[in-house]
Steps between C-alpha positions, in 0.01 A plus 500: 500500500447116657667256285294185474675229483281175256530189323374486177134452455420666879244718550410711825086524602335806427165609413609469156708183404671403138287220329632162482599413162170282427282729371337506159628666252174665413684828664828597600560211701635128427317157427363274735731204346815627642392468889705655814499574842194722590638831637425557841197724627291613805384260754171411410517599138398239231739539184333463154768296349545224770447126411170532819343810332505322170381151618206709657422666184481135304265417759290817447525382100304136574255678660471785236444230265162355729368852510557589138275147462258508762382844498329520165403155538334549842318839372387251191344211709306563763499172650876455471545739801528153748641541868763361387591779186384756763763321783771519215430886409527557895839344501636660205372814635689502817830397269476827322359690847870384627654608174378877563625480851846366330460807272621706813811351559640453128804720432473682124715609242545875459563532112638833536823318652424146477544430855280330716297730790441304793339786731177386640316823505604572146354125357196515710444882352578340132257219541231744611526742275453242202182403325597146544456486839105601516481240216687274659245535807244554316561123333561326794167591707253249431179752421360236307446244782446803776210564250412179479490463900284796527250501194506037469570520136852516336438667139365825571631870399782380758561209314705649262785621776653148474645612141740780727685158579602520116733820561713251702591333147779781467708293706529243198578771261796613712575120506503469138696781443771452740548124378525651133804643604657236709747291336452196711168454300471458142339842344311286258275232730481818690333717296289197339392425849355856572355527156311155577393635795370800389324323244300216731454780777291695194301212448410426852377853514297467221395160587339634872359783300284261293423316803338843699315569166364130507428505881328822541296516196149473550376267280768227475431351189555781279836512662862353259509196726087456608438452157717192477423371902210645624591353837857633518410670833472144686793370316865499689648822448772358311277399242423815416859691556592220296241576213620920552873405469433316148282764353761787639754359380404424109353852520872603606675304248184590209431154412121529594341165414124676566420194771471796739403801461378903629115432561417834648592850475733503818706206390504676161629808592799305711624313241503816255742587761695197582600445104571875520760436808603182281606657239766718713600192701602309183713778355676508883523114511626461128706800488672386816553159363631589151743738689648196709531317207594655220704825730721327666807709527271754676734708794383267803610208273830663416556587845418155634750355297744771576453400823542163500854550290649705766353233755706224371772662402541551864403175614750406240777728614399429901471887564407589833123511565511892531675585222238262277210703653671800362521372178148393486396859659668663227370332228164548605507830552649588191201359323267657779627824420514402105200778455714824653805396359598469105733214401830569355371434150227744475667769626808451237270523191370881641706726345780666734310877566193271589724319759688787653117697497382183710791466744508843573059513575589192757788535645621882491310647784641185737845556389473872563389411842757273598791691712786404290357714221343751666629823314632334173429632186162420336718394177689232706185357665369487132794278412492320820104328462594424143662171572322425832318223595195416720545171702200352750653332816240282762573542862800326598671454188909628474535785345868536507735234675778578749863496323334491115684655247284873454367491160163648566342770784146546528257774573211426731164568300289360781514244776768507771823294504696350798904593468643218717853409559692192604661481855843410470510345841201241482413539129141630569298735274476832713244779423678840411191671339228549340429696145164615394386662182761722312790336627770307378654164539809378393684807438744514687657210349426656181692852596795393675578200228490216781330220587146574648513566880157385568235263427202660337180310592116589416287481791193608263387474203755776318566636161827646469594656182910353391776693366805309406855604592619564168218735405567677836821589400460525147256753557635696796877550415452766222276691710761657713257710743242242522794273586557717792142597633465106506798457666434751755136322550697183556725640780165672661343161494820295663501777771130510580527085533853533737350646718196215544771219404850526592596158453363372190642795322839465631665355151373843354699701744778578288313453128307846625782667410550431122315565222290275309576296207312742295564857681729701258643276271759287654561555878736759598812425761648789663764471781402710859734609752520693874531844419839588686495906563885601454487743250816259249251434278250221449645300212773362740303374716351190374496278759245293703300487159190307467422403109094499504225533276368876469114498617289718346498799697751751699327382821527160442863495429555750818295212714728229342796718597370468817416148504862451408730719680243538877536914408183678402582687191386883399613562140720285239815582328744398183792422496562877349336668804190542311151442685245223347088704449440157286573166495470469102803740474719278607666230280654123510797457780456905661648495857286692723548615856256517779496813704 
């Protein structure tokens, strides 16, 4: 295996690349507010998160905000439809022409691993493949004045295309909700802001409704606006949008002062409808309103202060810039995650069965999986996931540090994990491996009673499920078998990694050969000697002893007799001539000879 030698925060370019820890926290993935360095990606490959992506998509948001306007009111008035409204539709045309081209080149997050995919063929394929791309076309062509070219008038069945530009008003909805969860805004003039602008865009609508009615009715005085200016038609067209906007809008907010009213059954029929539609949009608006005011330790506004706490604390405490990020990161994902995991509180008021049922429905099957228990009894897995716990980790957050005192290991539930480890020539990070799903982290600390050998580091979003040392032990050290199977998982385990890293398990060269904290009680020492064939007798020849740790099986200790003396070794004797089937036969301070 290549060692890969890295700097904190570095990144190699794939077609898949970590996000940058800007994202919102509407997923697994971190707020805007806290910023970074982009992560590097394919020549020619736009990434979603970069400062020119998003200054683009502002752009795209002005001229959302003309075609959310225009269109209804250019379908409404006829004569509105200038050179110089059809000029501006051209040029916001092309804007969103080049933003389906852009389309093509914008990497996307895969939410199955929360990395970023930066293949061409695969976001081209994507793109295609979506129903927002034919609408996105489909919006953009101008059928209405290609119509109007052809057949010389503007509102016919064609006419009506223009209202595809509307679908491009998802943009500000994505807007909205991303800003809702930044904490550089404030959540409140926020969400007022979008529920004003849902409000006025409703009353344009119905506003350019009431003009069509008007405009294409046949006799224009029997018409809500004809019967008040029979002349409306030659009048500015303000003059009458101005006229629609008033009677919309005390229809919206069901004042109705009777100065204008329905006059025919069209007009009738659409306000029915409107004051229908009002009725939902003032249980939306006033719901939403009364929630910001009278809710306001609602989980966004918990986690925004949380937030801001842990910011100054280390602005305060002049932390590094990384390790503030972390914070941040961790606090919200705890409350992004608040819906899959229980807090402390609520669990403790379920009675104990109800606990130990739940653990074991979660986490059993993972534990069972994971090689150190692989062949354990089901009764010590069952008292194993009773005092587990499930912890969320975003990518590049430490999992375990390098030299901490081991007081916890974890079980990968899903995700992958970096184990890195510092170079004691130039004090970089280097890459030992990587662990997947069903493996463990921090164990070997954990096992061997010593500080942790390796820095644990997520490089995706990962759930690992912890088990503290005490419980470990606790648990383990009456089960004398299961002591062993795990112990014998362990040593299968070291060896298989050995042989891939030599060097970065050097300081576990000689711990192989003990037992673990837990295995049988309290460790057992037993002296071993060179087996020296003269027929006198055994007992007198004690010397050249080495006082070691008995492992857990014959072969082991034959190996370590091996290890020790350079002389492979075929069967073992005591010091009464008697050969050794078992390790557990023997006892505290035997002598044993090699032969």
């Amino acid at each position: 295996m290549a060692d890969i030698g890295s700097r904190r925060g570095s990144s190699s370019t794939s077609s898949r690349t970590l996000l940058p820890p800007n994202v919102g926290v509407s997923t697994v993935h971190l707020p805007e507010a806290l910023g970074g360095a982009s992560p590097p990606l394919r020549p020619n490959v736009i990434n979603p998160y970069g400062r020119p992506y998003r200054y683009w998509q502002m752009l795209l948001i002005v001229l959302v905000a003309y075609s959310a306007w225009a269109s209804p009111f250019e379908l409404a008035l006829e004569k509105s439809a200038s050179p110089a409204h059809l000029v501006a539709d051209l040029v916001v045309d092309v804007f969103f022409c080049a933003d389906i081209v852009v389309s093509f080149f914008v990497a996307y997050r895969d939410r199955s691993t929360d990395l970023l995919v930066d293949d061409r063929s695969k976001i081209a394929a994507r793109y295609l493949t979506r129903p927002s791309f034919v609408l996105d076309v489909a919006s953009t062509v101008p059928l209405q004045i290609v119509y109007q070219l052809v057949r010389g008038k503007r509102n016919g069945p064609c006419g009506f295309l223009i209202l595809l530009r509307l679908w491009r008003l998802r943009r500000a909805s994505k807007l909205f909700a991303r800003l809702e969860k930044d904490t550089r805004f404030s959540y409140f003039w926020t969400r007022f802001i979008k529920l004003f602008c849902v409000a006025l865009f409703a009353v344009h609508c119905a506003s350019c409704v009431y003009l069509w009615l008007a405009f294409h009715y046949r006799d224009k005085e029997q018409t809500w606006i004809g019967s008040l200016r029979s002349d409306f038609k030659e009048r500015s067209v303000w003059f009458a949008y101005t006229y629609a906007v008033y009677w919309s809008m005390t229809t919206m907010a069901t004042v109705g002062y009777g100065d204008l009213h329905a006059a025919n059954t069209g007009e009738k029929v659409f306000s029915i409808f409107f004051m229908l539609c009002n009725m939902g949009l003032a249980c939306y608006v006033i719901g939403n309103m009364t929630n910001l005011v009278v809710h306001g330790a609602t989980t966004t506004f918990r986690m925004r202060d949380m937030v801001d706490q842990v910011a100054r604390y280390g602005t305060a405490n002049r932390l590094p810039a990384w390790m503030r990020e972390q914070m941040v990161e961790s606090v919200q994902l705890r409350f992004q995650m608040a819906e899959l995991l229980l807090p402390e509180w609520v669990l403790s008021e379920l009675p104990k069965a109800a606990r130990s049922a739940v653990a074991q429905h979660l986490y059993k099957a993972t534990v069972e999986d994971c090689y150190l228990f692989r062949g354990v009894s089901s009764n010590l897995v069952v008292q194993l996931v009773s005092e587990m716990k499930v912890e969320f980790f975003p990518p590049k957050m430490d999992i375990v540090l390098e030299n901490e005192i081991p007081t916890d290991c974890y079980i990968i539930a899903s995700g992958q994990v970096d184990v890195l480890r510092t170079d004691k020539d130039d004090g970089m990070e280097k890459f030992v491996m990587r662990i997947g799903p069903h493996g463990m982290a921090g164990e070997m600390g954990v096992l061997f009673n010593i500080p942790q050998p390796f820095t644990i580091r997520s490089r995706t979003l990962t759930q690992v499920i912890r088990i503290s040392h005490s419980h470990l032990q606790n648990t383990v050290r009456p089960a004398t078998a299961d002591g062993d199977t795990i112990f014998s998982n362990f040593l299968q385990y070291l060896e298989s990694l050995k042989a891939r890293q030599v060097e970065e398990l050097t300081f576990a060269r000689d711990l192989r050969h003990n037992t673990l904290p837990f295995q049988n009680g309290d460790p057992i020492r037993v002296v071993i000697h060179k087996q020296i064939p003269n027929g006198s007798g055994m007992a007198s020849n004690r010397t050249a002893g080495k006082l070691v740790y008995l492992p857990g099986s014959l072969e082991e200790l034959m190996k370590l007799g091996e290890d020790k003396f350079g002389k492979a070794a075929r069967h073992v004797l005591t010091a009464d001539g008697a050969e050794v089937d078992d390790v557990r036969a023997l006892r505290d301070g035997d002598h044993l000879f090699l032969g």
